[in-house]
N, C-alpha and C positions, 0 to 999 in steps of 0.2 A: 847840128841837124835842123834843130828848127829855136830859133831866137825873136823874142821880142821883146824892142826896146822903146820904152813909152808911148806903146799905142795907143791911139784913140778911134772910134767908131762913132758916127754917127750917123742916122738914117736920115733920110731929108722926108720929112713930111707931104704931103700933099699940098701943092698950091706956094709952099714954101718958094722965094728964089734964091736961097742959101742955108747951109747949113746952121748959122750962128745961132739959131733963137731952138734948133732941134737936143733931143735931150743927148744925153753921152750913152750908148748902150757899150761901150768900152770906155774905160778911165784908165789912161798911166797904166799900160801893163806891162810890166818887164818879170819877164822870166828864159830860162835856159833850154831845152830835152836836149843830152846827146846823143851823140848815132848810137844806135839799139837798143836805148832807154824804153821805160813804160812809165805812163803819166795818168794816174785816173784824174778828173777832170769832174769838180763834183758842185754841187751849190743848188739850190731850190729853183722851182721854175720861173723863170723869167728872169734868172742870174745873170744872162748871158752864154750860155755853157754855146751853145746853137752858131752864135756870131764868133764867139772864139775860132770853132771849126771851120764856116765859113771862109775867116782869115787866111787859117792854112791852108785848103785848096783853093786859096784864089779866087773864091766864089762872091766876094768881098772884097776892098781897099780900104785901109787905112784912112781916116781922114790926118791924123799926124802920128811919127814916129815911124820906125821902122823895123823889119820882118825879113828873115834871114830863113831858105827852106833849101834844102839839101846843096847846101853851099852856093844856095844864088839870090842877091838881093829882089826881091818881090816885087820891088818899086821899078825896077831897072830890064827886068826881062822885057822879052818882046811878043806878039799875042803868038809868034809861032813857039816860042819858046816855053811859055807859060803852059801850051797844050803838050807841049813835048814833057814839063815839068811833071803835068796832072798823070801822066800812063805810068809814074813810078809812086804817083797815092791810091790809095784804095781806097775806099770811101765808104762806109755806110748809115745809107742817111733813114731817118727815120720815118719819112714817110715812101719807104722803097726804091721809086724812081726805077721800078722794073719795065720794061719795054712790051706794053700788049700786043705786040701784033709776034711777039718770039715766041719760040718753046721755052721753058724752063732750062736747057740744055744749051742751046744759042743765047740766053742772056747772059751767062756764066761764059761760055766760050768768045762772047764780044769783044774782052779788053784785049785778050791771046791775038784775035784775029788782027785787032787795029793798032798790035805789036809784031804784025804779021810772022808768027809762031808758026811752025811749019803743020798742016793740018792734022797727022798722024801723034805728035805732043798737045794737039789741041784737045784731038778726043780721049789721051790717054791720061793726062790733067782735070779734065773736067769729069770726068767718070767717078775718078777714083777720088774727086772730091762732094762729090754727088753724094757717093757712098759715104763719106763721113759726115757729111749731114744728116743724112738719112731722106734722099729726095732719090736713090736709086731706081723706084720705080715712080717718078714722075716726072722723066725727060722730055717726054713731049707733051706735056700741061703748058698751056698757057697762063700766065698769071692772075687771071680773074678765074680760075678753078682751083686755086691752091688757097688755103686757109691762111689766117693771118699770120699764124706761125710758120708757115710754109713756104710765102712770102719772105718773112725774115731772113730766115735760112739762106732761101736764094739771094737773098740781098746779100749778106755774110759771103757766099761762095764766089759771088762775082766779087766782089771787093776785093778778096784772097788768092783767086786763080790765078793770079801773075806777078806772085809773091813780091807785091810790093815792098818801094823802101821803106814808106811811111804809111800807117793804118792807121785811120781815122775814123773813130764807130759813135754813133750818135745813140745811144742807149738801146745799144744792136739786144736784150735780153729783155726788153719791154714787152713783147711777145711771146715770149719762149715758156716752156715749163719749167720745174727747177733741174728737171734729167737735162733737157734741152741747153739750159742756160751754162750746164756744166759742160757739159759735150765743148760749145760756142768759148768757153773760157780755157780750155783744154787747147781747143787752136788756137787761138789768139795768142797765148802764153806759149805753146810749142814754134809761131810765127817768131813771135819775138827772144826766142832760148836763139833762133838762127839767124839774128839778126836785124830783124823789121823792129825800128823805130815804132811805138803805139799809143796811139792816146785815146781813153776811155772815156767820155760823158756819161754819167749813171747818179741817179738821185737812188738807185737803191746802196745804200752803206754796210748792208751786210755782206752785201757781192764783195762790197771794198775789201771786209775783212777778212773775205775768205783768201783773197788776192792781195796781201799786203804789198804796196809799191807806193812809192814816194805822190800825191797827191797834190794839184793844183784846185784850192777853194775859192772859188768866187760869190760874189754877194753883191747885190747893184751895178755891176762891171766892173768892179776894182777885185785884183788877186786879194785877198786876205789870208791868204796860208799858201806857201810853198812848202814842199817837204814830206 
């Protein structure tokens, strides 16, 4: 499902005309997830946890090595392919990346649409995932009226609405309260009981414990713990 074999990252600085002299924000990272795995994804800030995920939707390239995402080589797809790849990730990123000018209701129902989902499953998906959020009565909020955790939320339901193959959460409980954060781990884990591949970035370790699941530790951008 998703493989990396001695990757490297590197940002190219400003003013930079090559990468050679930029620091490594990925080193040598080889690891496994298989299909329907869960992977918490943990290390202090500025570990990398961020560029890892970046990797997997493609938001990012490798500077060496190579990346393996639901059976298709990373390096090798093509740009239509890559977006055709992205409508089976969910994504949620931490600074929301919700769309102002939508309802609360239309940003969740976006991915359905531009999987052209027939509209009658669009509104009966998104409701009833509304409701498990708890944004039932804030379908037609726009995003700069909905609180930071409410924001979250909607970030989480869009992510989810089109039961992706792969979940990719960027410390989606940074936000939330601890009812909230339980709720958000409740789906994520009932997500992945049916299948959806997961991987969590969270520097909170108690969350880990509550969610025992095998764990990728990073520290300067090298894995120092699989398992």
């Amino acid at each position: 499902m998703v493989r990396f074999e001695n990757v490297w990252l590197k940002y190219r600085r400003e003013g930079e005309a090559s990468l050679d002299s930029s620091p490594d924000v990925i080193a040598d990272m080889s690891f496994e997830i298989p299909e329907g795995g869960f992977r918490w994804l943990t290390g202090p800030s500025g570990a990398g946890k961020t560029s890892v995920l970046k990797l997997m939707y493609l938001a990012e390239h490798p500077s060496q090595g190579r990346i393996e995402l639901l059976g298709a080589n990373a390096a090798r797809v093509s740009r239509r392919e890559a977006a055709m790849l992205r409508r089976r990730i969910g994504v949620v990123y931490q600074d929301f990346r919700l769309l102002g000018h939508l309802s609360a209701f239309d940003n969740v129902a976006l991915p359905m649409r531009l999987a052209r989902k027939g509209e009658e499953q669009v509104r009966a998906d998104v409701a009833e995932l509304m409701r498990w959020v708890g944004l039932s009565h804030r379908l037609d909020s726009r995003p700069a009226e909905l609180s930071g955790g409410e924001q979250q939320r909607l970030a989480i339901a869009r992510a989810v609405v089109g039961r992706p193959k792969l979940l990719l959460a960027d410390e989606p409980t940074g936000n939330l309260d601890e009812e909230q954060a339980e709720r958000l781990m409740l789906l994520i884990t009932g997500l992945n009981a049916l299948g959806t591949t997961v991987v969590v970035a969270t520097h909170n370790l108690r969350l880990v414990g509550r969610y025992p699941a095998p764990r990728l530790q990073i520290e300067g951008g090298r894995l120092i713990h699989n398992g």
